[in-house]
VEXDREN-2710 file (C-alpha; in Angstrom, 1 decimal):
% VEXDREN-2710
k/r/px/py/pz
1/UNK/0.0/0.0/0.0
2/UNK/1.3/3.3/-0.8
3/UNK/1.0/4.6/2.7
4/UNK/2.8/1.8/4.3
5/UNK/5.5/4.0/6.3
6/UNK/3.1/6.3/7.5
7/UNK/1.2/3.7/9.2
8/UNK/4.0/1.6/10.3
9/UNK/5.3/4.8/12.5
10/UNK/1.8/5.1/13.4
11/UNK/1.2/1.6/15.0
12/UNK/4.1/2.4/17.0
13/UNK/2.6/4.9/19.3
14/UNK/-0.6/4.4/18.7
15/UNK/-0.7/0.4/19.3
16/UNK/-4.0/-1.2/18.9
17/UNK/-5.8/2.5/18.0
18/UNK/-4.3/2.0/14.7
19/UNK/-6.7/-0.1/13.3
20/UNK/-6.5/-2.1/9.7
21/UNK/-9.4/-4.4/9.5
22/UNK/-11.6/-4.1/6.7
23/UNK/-14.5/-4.1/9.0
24/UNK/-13.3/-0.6/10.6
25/UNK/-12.4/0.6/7.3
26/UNK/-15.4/-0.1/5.5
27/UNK/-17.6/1.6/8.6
28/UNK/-15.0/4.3/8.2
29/UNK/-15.5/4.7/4.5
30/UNK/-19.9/4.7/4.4
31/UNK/-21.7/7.6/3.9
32/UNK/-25.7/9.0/4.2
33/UNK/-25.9/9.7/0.8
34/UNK/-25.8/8.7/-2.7
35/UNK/-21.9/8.9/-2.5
36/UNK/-19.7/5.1/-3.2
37/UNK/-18.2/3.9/-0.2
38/UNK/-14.4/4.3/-0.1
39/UNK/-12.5/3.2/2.9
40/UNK/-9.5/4.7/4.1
41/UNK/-6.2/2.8/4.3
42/UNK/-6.6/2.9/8.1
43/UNK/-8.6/4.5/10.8
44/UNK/-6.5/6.5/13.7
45/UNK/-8.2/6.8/17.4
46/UNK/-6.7/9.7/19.5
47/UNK/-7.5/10.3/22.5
48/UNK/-5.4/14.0/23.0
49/UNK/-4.7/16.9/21.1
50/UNK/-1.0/15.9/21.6
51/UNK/-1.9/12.4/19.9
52/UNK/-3.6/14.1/16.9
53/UNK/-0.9/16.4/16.3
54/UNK/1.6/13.8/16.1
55/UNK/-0.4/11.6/13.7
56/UNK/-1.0/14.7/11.7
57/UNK/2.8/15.5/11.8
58/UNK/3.8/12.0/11.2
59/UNK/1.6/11.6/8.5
60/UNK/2.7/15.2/6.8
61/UNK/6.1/13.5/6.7
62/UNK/5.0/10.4/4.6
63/UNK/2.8/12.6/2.5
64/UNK/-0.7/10.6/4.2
65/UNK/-3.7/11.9/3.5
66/UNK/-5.8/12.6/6.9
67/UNK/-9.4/12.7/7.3
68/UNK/-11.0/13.8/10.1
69/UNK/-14.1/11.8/11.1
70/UNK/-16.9/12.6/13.7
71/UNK/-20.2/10.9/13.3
72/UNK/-20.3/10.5/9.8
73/UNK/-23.6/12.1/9.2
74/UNK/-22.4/15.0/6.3
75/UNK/-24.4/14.8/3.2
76/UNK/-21.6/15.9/0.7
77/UNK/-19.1/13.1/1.2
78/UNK/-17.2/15.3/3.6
79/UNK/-16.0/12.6/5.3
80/UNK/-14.5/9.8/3.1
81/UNK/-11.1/9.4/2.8
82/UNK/-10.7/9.8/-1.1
83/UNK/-7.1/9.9/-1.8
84/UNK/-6.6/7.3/1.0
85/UNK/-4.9/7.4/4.0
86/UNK/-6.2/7.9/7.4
87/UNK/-9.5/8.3/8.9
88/UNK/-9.0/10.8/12.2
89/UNK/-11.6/9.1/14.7
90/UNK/-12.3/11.9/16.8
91/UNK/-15.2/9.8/18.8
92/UNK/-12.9/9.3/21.6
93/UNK/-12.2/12.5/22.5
94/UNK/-15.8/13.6/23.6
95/UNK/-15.1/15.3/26.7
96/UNK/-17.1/18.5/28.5
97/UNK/-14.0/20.3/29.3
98/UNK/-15.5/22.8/31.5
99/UNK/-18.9/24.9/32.2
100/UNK/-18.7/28.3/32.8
101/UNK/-22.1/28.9/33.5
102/UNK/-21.7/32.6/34.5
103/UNK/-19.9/33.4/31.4
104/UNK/-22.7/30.9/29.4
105/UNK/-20.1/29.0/27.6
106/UNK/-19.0/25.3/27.4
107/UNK/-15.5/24.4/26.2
108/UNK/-15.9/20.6/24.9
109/UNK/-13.7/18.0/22.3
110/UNK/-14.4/17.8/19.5
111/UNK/-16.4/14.3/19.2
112/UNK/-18.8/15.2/22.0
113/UNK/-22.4/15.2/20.2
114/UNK/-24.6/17.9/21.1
115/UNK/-27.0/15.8/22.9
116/UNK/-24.8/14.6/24.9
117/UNK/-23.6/18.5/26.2
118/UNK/-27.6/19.2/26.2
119/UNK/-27.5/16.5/28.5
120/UNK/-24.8/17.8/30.7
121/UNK/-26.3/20.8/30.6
122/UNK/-29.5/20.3/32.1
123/UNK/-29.1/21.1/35.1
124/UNK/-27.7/24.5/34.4
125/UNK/-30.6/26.5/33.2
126/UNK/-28.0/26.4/30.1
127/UNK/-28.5/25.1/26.1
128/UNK/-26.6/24.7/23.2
129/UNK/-28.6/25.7/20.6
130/UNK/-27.2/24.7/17.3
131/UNK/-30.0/21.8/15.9
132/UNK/-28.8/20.1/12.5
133/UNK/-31.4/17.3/13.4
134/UNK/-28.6/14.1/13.5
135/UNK/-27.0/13.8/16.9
136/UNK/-23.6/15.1/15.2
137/UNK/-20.5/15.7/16.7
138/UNK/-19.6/19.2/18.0
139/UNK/-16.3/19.0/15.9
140/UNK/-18.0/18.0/12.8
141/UNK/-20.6/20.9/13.4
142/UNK/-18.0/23.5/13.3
143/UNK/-16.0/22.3/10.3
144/UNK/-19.0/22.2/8.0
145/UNK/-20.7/25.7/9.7
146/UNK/-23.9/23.4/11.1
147/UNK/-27.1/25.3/11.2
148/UNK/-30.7/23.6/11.3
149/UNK/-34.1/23.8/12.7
150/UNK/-33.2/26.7/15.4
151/UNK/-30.6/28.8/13.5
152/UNK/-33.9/31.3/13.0
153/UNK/-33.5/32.7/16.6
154/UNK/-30.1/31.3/17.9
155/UNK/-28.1/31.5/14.8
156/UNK/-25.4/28.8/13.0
157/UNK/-22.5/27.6/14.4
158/UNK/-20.6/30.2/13.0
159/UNK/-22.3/32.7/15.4
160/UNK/-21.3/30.2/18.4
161/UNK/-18.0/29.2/18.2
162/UNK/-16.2/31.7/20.2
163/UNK/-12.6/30.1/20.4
164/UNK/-10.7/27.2/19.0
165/UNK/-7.5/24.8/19.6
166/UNK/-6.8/23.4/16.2
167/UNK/-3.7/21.1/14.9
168/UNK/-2.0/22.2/11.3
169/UNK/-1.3/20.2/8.8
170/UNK/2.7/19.9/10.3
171/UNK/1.6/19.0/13.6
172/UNK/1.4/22.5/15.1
173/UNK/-1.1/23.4/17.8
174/UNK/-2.6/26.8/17.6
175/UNK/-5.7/28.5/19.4
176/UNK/-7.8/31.1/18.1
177/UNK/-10.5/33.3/19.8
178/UNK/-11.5/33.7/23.1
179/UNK/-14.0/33.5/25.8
180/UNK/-14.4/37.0/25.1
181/UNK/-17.9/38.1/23.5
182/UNK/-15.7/40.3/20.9
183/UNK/-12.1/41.6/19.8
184/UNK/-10.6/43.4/17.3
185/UNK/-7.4/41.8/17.4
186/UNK/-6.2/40.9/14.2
187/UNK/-7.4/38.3/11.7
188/UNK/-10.6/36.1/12.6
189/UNK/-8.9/32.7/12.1
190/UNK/-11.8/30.9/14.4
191/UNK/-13.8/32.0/11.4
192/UNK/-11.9/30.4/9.4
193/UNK/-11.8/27.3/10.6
194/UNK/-15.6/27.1/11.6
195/UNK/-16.4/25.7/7.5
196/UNK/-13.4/24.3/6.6
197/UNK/-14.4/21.0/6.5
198/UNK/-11.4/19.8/7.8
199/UNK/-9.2/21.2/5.0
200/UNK/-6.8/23.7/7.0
201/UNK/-6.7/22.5/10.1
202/UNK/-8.5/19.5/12.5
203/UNK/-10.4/21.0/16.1
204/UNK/-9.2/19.5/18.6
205/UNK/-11.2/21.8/20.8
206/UNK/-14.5/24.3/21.0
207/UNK/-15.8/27.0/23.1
208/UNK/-18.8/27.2/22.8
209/UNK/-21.5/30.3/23.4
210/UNK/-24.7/28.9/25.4
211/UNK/-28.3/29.9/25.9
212/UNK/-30.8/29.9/27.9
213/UNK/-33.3/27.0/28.4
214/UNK/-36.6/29.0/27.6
215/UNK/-39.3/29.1/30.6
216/UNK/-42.2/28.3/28.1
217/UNK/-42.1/26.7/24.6
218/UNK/-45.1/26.6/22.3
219/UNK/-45.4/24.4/19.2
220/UNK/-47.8/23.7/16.5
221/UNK/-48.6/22.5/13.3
222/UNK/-50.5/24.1/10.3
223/UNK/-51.6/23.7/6.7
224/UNK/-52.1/25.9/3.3
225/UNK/-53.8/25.4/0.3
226/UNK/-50.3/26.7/-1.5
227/UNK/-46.8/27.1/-0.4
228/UNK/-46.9/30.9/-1.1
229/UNK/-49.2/31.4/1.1
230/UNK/-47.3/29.6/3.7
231/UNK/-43.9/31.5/2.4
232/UNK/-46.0/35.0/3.0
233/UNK/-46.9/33.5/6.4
234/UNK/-43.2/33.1/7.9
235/UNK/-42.4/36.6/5.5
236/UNK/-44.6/38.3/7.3
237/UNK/-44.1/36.9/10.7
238/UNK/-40.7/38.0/10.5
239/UNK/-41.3/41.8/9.6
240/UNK/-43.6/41.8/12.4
241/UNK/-41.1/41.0/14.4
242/UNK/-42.5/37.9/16.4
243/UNK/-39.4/36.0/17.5
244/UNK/-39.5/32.3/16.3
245/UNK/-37.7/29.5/17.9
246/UNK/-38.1/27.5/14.8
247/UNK/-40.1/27.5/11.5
248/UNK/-39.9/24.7/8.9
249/UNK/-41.8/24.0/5.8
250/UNK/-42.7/21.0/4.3
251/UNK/-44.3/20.3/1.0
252/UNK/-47.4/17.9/0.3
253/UNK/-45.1/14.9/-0.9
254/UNK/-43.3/15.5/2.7
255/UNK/-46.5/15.8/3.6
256/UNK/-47.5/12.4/2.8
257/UNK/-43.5/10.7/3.7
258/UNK/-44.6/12.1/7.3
259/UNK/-48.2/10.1/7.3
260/UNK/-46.4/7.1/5.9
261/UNK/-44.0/6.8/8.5
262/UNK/-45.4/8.1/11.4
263/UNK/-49.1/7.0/11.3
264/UNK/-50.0/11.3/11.1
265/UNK/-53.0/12.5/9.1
266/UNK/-51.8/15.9/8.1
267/UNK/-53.4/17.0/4.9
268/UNK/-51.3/16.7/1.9
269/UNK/-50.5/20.2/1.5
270/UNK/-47.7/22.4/2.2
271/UNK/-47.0/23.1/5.9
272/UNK/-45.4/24.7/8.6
273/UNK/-44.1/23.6/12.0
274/UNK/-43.3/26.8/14.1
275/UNK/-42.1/27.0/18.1
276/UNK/-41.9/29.8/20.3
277/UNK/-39.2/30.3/23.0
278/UNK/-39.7/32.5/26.3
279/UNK/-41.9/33.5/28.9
280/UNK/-44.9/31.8/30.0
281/UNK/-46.6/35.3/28.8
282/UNK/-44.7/35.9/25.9
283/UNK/-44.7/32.0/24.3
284/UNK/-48.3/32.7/24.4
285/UNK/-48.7/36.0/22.9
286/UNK/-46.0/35.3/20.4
287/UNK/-48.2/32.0/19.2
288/UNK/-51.7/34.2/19.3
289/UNK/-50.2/36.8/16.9
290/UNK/-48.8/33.9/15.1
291/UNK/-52.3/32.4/14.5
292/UNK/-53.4/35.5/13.7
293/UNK/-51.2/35.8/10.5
294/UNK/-52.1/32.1/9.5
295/UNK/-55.7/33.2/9.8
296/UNK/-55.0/36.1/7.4
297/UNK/-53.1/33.8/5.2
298/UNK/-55.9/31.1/4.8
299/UNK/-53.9/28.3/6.9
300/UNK/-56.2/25.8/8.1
301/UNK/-55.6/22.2/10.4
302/UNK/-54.2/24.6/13.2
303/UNK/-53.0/22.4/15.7
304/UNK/-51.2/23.0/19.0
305/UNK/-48.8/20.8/20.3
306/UNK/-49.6/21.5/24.5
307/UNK/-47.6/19.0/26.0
308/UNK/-43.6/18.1/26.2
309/UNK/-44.3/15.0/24.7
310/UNK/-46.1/16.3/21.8
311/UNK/-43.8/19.0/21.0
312/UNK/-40.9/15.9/21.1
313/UNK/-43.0/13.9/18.4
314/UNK/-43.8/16.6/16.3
315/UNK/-40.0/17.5/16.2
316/UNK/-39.0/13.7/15.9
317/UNK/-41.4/13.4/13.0
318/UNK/-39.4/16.7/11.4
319/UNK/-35.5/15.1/12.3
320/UNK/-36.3/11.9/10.9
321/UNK/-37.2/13.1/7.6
322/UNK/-34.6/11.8/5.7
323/UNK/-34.9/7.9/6.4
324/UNK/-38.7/8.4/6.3
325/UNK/-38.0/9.7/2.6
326/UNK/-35.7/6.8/1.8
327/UNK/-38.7/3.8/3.7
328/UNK/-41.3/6.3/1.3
329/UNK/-39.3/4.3/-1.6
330/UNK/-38.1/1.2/-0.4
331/UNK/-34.2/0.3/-1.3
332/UNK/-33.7/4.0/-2.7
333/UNK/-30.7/6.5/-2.4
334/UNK/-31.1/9.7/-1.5
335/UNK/-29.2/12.6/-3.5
336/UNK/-30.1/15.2/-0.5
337/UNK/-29.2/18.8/-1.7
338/UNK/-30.0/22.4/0.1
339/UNK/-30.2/25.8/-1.5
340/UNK/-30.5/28.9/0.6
341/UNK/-32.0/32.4/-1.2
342/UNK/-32.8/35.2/0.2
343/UNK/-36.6/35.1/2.0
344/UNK/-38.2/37.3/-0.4
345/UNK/-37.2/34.8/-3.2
346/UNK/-38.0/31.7/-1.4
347/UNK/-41.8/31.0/-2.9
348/UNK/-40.1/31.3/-6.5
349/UNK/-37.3/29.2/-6.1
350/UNK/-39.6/26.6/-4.5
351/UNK/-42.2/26.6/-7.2
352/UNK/-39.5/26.2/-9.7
353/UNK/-37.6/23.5/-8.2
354/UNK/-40.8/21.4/-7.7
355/UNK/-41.8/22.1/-10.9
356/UNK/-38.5/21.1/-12.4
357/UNK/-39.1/17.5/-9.8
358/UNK/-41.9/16.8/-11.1
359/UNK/-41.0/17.3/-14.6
360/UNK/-38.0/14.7/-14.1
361/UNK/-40.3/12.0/-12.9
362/UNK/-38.2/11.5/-9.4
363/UNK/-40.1/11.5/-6.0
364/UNK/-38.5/14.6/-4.1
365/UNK/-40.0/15.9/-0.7
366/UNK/-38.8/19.3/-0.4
367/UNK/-38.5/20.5/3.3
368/UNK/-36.9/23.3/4.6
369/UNK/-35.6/26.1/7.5
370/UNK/-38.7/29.1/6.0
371/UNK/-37.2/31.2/8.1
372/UNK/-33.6/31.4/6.8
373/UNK/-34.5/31.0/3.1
374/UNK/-33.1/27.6/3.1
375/UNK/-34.6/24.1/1.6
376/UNK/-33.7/21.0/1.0
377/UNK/-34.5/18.5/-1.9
378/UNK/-34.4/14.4/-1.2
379/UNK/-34.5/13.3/-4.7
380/UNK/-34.8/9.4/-4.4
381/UNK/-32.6/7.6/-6.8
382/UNK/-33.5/3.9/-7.2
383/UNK/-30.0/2.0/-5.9
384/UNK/-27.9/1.3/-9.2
385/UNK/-30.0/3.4/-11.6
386/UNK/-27.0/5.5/-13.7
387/UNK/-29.8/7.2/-16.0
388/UNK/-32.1/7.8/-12.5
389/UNK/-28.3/9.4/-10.4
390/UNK/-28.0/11.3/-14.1
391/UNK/-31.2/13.0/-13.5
392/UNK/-30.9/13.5/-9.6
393/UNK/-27.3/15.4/-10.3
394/UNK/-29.1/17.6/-13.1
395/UNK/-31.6/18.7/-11.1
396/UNK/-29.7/19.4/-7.9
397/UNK/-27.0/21.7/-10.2
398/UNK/-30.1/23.6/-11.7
399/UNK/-31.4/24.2/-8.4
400/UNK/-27.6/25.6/-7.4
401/UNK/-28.1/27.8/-10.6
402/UNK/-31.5/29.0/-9.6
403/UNK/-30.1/29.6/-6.2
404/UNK/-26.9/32.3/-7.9
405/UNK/-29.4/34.3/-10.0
406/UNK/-31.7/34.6/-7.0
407/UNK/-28.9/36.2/-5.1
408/UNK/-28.5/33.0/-3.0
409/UNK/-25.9/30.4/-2.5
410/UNK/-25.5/26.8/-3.4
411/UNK/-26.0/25.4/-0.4
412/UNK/-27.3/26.9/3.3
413/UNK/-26.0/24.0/5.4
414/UNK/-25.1/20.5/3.9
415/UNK/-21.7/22.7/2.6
416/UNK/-19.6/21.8/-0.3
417/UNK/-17.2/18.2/0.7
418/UNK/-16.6/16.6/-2.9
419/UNK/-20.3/16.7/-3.9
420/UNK/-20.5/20.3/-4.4
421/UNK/-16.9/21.4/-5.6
422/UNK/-17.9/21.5/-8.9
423/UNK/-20.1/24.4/-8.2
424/UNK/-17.8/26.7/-5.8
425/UNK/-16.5/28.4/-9.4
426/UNK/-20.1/29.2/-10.1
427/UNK/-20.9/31.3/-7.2
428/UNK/-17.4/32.4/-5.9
429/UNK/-15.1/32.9/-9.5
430/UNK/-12.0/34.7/-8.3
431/UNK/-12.6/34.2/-4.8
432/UNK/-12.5/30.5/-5.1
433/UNK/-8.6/30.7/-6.2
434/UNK/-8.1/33.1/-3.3
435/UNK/-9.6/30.0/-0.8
436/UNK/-6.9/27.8/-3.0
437/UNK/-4.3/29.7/-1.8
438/UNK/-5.3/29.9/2.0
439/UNK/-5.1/25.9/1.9
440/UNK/-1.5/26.0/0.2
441/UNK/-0.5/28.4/2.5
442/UNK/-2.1/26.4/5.5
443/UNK/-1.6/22.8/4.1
444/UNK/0.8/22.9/0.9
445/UNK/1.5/19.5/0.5
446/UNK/-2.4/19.0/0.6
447/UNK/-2.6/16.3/3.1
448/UNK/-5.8/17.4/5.2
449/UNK/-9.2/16.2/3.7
450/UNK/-7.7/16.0/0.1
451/UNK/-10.1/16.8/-3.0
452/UNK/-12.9/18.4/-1.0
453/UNK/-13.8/22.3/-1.2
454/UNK/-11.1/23.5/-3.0
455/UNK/-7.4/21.9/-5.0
456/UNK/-4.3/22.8/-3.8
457/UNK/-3.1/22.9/-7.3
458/UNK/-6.1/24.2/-8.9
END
């Protein structure tokens, strides 16, 4: 194998956390999408930032590719070791570091999962916010700039990551940020990390800004006759200034994925789930003005979710969309893409794309995040089906293209990994070349998550 040496030195430090066996590898080189599984040459487990920045060092001198892995949930292939090499098993190191509940900020590893610091959290008063659905790592979060279901009031994971530790691709340790809540000293490198999909650099460790647990929380569950009305419904909300929690769409083929798989009877229309953080008094005013706008609108099937339990199902139902889409076509792939546009563009670029879906003859639920302009397409691909994956990869590039000349991006959340690096030209031109040279300056032999994002020779 061409990355004999490297792992040779490896095994010598790392002992039986060097591990070779096809069964690791293969686990090491699946994916949640459409993507072919490749596994690595070997899968690494540290269990310090001192042990990953001697792998990353040793492997720098062998000219190894290193791949950081957290939970593997990434929908662009992020993940999968490519070139070869090593997979970077982060799982190990899931420690909460320390709570500083006065300054509301958790420092954690990277392969905690964020329900596991929820958990740690409780009894606090404290959250973390940041809500991609999958029980992902906090490490993996960062490096693709995670969002989700709450990123409407609490914002992304770029807007809480205060501070960093991060290992280079020669084996340096560096820290950026702070546990203060701003500075204007120098570059923002913790910027620059949070969305590097492990190309420049692999966290080894996160502050992280926390919340509040809200008092009251209000949920429901409502239908239109048309998505634009439900589109002006979340528009308007927003100008009027009523603070959501969260606010997702879903269309009537999601509509019907949810009845299949959860025994629901919602209507098979577009829909929207919205929740209300705060006060006992405020939830509850927030949710009647709400209702008052759906009323304007011509929503219907209003229905409140009262209880703890109820607002859990109605959020499980929303989080387990994608494997209900795959069970909605038995033995199917999913090529899962995500646009994001601004608000005022959303009803158009929704009507077109599931215009353009049902043109192609695929089944594709489209669901989204309403109130940050961003949706998501699963386009189910029967498993093996060239001319089907043909179509799927058409459609999801048009919708990319629809996204740019609505003043939007390509993608709001899944990012870019290997799925989407065709595209980064498209919407960036120059500025892509510019990110080229950041990673030769940061990584010049290329060794850190190779072929995703950008080319170091490109």
């Amino acid at each position: 194998m061409p990355h004999d040496a490297a792992l040779a030195e490896l095994a010598t430090f790392l002992g039986d956390r060097l591990v070779r066996s096809k069964a690791e590898r293969d686990q090491h080189g699946r994916n949640e999408a459409w993507f072919p599984d490749t596994p690595p040459d070997a899968v690494a487990y540290p269990e310090t930032t001192e042990e990953v920045a001697r792998i990353v060092a040793t492997c720098a001198r062998h000219n190894c590719p290193v791949t950081a892995w957290g939970t593997g949930t990434s929908l662009e292939g992020h993940a999968l070791a490519i070139r070869g090499g090593i997979s970077l098993d982060l799982m190990r190191m899931n420690r909460v570091l320390q709570v500083r509940a006065e300054d509301m900020q958790a420092v954690v590893q990277p392969g905690l999962t964020r329900e596991a610091l929820n958990t740690e959290l409780r009894a606090t008063g404290l959250m973390f916010s940041v809500d991609p659905g999958a029980d992902a790592s906090l490490g993996g979060m960062a490096a693709t700039r995670a969002s989700g279901t709450t990123a409407v009031r609490y914002g992304t994971m770029r807007d809480n990551v205060m501070a960093l530790e991060v290992v280079l691709a020669d084996g340096r340790i560096i820290r950026t940020g702070s546990g203060a809540r701003k500075s204007s000293a120098g570059y923002d490198l913790t910027g620059l990390f949070v969305g590097s999909e492990g190309t420049l650099g692999i966290i080894t460790e996160l502050t992280l800004k926390l919340h509040g647990q809200p008092e009251a929380i209000s949920a429901a569950v409502c239908a239109f006759e048309d998505f634009e009305a439900a589109v002006q419904t979340v528009i308007t909300t927003i100008q009027m200034g009523i603070p959501m929690a969260r606010i997702e769409f879903l269309d009537e083929t999601a509509a019907a994925v949810f009845n299949a798989a959860n025994g629901t009877s919602l209507p098979e229309k577009p829909h929207l789930m919205v929740e209300f953080h705060g006060s006992e008094t405020s939830a509850a005013e927030d949710a009647k003005r709400f209702g008052e706008v759906v009323a304007e609108m011509g929503g219907a099937h209003f229905d409140w979710a009262t209880t703890t339990e109820d607002r859990n199902r109605l959020w499980k139902m929303r989080h387990g969309a994608y494997p209900a889409c795959l069970a909605f076509r038995p033995g199917s792939l999913g090529l899962v893409t995500d646009i994001c546009v601004p608000i005022s563009r959303l009803a158009e670029a929704v009507r077109e794309t599931r215009a353009d879906i049902a043109a192609s003859g695929l089944t594709g639920p489209i669901l989204g995040h309403v109130g940050d302009g961003n949706f998501h397409a699963v386009l189910l691909i029967e498993r093996g089906n060239e001319a089907e994956l043909k179509t799927a990869k058409a459609l999801a590039r048009k919708m990319a293209e629809r996204a740019l000349s609505l003043g939007g991006t390509i993608t709001g959340e899944h990012g870019i990994g290997f799925g989407k690096k065709d595209l980064m030209a498209m919407e960036h031109g120059e500025a892509w070349e510019v990110m080229a040279r950041i990673k030769r300056a940061l990584d010049p032999d290329g060794i850190l998550n190779p072929g995703k994002v950008v080319e170091v020779n490109q």
